[in-house]
N, C-alpha and C positions, 0 to 999 in steps of 0.2 A: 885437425879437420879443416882448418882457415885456411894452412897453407893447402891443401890438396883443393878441395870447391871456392874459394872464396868466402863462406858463408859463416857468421859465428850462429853455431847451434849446441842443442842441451844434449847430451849422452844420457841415456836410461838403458839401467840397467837390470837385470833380473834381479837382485837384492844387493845389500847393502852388506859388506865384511869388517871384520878390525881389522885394524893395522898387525899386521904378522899372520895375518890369515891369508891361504893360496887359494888360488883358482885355478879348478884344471879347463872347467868346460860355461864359464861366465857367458850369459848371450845378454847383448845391448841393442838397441835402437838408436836412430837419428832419423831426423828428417830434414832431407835436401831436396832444393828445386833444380841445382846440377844435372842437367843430364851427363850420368855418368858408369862406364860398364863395372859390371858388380868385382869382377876381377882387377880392374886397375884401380878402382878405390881400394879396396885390398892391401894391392903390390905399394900401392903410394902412403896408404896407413902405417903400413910395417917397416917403411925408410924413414918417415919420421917417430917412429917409435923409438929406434935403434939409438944410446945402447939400452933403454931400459925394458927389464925383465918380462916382458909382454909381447904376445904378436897374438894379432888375426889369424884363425885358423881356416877361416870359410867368410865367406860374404853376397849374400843376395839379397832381390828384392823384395818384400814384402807390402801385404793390403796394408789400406792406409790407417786401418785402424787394429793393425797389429800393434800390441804395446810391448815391450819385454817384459816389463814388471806386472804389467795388470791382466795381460792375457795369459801369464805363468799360473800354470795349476799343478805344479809340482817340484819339489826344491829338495836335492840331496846333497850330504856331506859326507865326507869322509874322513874319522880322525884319527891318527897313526901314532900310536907310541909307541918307543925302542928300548924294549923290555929290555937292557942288558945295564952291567957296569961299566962298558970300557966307554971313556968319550966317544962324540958321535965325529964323525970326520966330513964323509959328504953330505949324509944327512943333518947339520947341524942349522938347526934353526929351521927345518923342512919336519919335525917330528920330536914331538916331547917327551927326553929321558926317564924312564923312573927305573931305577938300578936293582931295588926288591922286586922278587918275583912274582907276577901278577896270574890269576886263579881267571883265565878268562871264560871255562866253562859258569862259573860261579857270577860273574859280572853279566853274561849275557842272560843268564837267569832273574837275575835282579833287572836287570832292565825292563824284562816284558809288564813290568809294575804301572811305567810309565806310556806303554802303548793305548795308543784307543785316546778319546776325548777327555781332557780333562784340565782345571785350573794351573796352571803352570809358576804363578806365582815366585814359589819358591826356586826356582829356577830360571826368575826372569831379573833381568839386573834391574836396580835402581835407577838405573835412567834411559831405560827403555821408553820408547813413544807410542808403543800402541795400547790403542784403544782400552781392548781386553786382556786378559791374561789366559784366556780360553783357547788352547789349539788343537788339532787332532793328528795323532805322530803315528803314521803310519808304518813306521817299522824304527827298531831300537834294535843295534843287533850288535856282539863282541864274540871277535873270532881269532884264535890263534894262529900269526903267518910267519912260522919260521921267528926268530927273534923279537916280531914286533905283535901288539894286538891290537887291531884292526876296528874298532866302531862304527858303525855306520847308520845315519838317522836319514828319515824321509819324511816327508810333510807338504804339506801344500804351502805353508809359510811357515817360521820362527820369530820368537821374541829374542832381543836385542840379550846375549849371552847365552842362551838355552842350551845350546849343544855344547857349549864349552863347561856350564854347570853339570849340565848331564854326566859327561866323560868323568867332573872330576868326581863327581860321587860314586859312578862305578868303579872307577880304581883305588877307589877307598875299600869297595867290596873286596877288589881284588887282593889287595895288598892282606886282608883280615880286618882290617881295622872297623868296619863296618860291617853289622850281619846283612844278609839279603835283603832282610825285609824292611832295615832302615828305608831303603831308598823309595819303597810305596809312603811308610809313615812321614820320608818328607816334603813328599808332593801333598798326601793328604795335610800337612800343615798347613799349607798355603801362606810362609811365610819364608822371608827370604834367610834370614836368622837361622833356620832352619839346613839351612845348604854347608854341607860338610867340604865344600873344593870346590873353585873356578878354575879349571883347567888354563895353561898357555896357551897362547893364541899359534903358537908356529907348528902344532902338528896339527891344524885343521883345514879342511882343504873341502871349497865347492866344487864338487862333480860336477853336476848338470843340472838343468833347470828343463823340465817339461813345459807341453804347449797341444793343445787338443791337436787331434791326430795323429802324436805322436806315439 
């Protein structure tokens, strides 16, 4: 951003990912006093990007108390595993192997345990920073797409692991290894002890991030 405005400024963004985690549809903030058109900040972000694995897909301006992070009232993910045996080739490191075969009617059923308001705890990593362990997940959902099954969580925010504990306990469902109803008794736990899988970080990918109005 220095080289394009001049200006050393802080990037904010809709939420915070691990390392190995994608983004299809991340939205950020900055604030410059550049007068400058939304399109050639844009074009000049995405030449000094080049070559790494990111570009700007859109850029305009916004009120001044537009935040990414804090005016964000809705946050989706999407987690992708390649239900098969054979190595992954272009999908490698974009989607998490598991070569047994996964029962994804039986996983999206367990999951609806964890929709609705509840202590998250056992699902929250140990060095999570927020406050509470309290969130409300607006949707939990496992669908079968051709070779891969398909997860998909929504929330207004997440604690530091959640979706990636989530995933790996329903594919515990899936696999047998886990009856349904484990995965309510380990939320009801509220301990982290209690978590049967922390998924890999490489098949979880943020969608989009909501914003009123939208």
């Amino acid at each position: 951003m220095r080289a394009t405005t001049g200006e050393t400024v802080t990037l904010h963004a809709a939420g915070r990912t691990d390392a190995g985690v994608h983004a299809l549809g991340m939205r950020v903030h900055v604030d410059i006093t550049k007068a400058i058109d939304a399109f050639r900040l844009m074009e000049a972000l995405n030449h000094h990007l080049r070559p790494d694995p990111i570009a700007v897909l859109a850029c305009e301006a916004v009120a001044d108390d537009w935040h990414a992070r804090f005016s964000c009232i809705g946050r989706e993910y999407l987690y992708r595993i390649a239900n098969r045996r054979a190595p992954l080739t272009l999908d490698a490191n974009r989607a998490w192997q598991v070569a047994q075969p996964l029962d994804a009617e039986a996983m999206h059923r367990a999951a609806q345990a964890l929709v609705g308001h509840h202590d998250f705890t056992t699902f929250r990593s140990v060095h999570c920073q927020a406050q509470s362990a309290e969130k409300t997940l607006d949707l939990l959902s496992a669908e079968r797409v051709g070779e891969e099954v398909h997860i998909r969580a929504a929330a207004r925010s997440f604690l530091h692991h959640q979706v990636r504990s989530m995933v790996g306990c329903l594919t515990l469902v899936g696999m047998g290894r886990w009856r349904e109803e484990q995965v309510g008794e380990a939320l009801a736990a509220r301990d982290r002890a209690a978590l049967g899988l922390n998924a890999p970080s490489e098949g979880l990918y943020f969608v989009r991030a909501l914003y009123p109005g939208e």
